[in-house]
N, C-alpha and C positions, 0 to 999 in steps of 0.2 A: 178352375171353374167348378161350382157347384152346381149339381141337378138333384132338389127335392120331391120324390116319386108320387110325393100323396095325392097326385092330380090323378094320377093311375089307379090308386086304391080303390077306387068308386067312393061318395059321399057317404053310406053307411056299412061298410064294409072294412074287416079288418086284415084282409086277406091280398097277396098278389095272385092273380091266379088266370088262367085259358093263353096257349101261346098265341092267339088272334090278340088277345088285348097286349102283348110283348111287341106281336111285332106295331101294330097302331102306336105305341107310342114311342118304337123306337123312330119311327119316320114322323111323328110328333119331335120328338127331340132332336131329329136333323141327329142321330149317331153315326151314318154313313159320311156327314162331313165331317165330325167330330173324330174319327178315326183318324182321317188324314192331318188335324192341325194337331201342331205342336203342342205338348203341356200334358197336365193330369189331370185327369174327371172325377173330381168324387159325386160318387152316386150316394145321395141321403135314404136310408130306408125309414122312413116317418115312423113316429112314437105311436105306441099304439097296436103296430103290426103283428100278428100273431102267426100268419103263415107266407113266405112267397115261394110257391110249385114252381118247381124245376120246369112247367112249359112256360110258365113266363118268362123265366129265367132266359130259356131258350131265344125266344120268340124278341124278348128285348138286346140279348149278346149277341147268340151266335155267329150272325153275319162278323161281328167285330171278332171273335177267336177265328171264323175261316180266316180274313182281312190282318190281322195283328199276329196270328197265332199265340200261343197258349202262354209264350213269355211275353210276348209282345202286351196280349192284353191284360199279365196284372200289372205292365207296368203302366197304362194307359188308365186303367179305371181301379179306383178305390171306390169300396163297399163300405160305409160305415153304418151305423145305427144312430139316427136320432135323440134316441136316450140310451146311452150306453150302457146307466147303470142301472134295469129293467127290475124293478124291485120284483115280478113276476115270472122272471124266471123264460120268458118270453125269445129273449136273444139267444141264450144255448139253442132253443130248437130252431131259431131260425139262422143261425151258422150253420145246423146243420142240415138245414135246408139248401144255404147257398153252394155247399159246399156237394152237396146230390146234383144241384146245378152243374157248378162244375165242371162232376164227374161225368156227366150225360154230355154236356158238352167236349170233352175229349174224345168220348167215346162215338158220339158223331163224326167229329172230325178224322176218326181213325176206321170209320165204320164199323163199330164194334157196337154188336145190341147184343150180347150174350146170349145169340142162339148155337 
């Protein structure tokens, strides 16, 4: 199964961003069923994208890393990029966005906020 995010983007926006809009469209996308059926989700992050914040990130996962846990979910959901080869330079920051994701999400899950 594929899910294409750019509904989430907003129409002039180049950004993912606020964990309110993560979680709306995770219950848009029925993810809480999608957890449970069998197979692999790739998740499209549309051309164009220039930032996705770690609360969206949250706000669209997290429920699935408490539900799958941290191995369970990379093997449920693949991340990819809509244009791979981002002649802008665009996808390194935004792996390294996903990847602050992530990390945020472990770190909830272990309650760890580095105080």
């Amino acid at each position: 199964m594929e899910i294409n995010l750019i509904k989430y983007r907003g129409s002039s926006s180049t950004t993912f961003t606020d964990r309110d809009w993560g979680e709306n469209a995770r219950k848009d996308l029925k993810l809480d069923e999608l957890d449970d059926e069998n197979g692999v989700v790739s998740i499209i992050i549309p051309k164009g994208t220039t930032s996705f914040n770690p609360s969206f990130y949250l706000g669209l996962f997290f429920q699935s890393y408490k539900k799958l846990n941290i191995e369970g979910f990379g093997k449920k959901y693949n991340l990819l990029f809509e244009d791979e080869n981002n002649l802008e330079g665009f996808n390194e920051l935004l792996k390294e966005d996903l990847d602050d994701g992530r990390r945020q999400a472990k770190d909830e899950l272990i309650n760890n906020y580095g105080l």
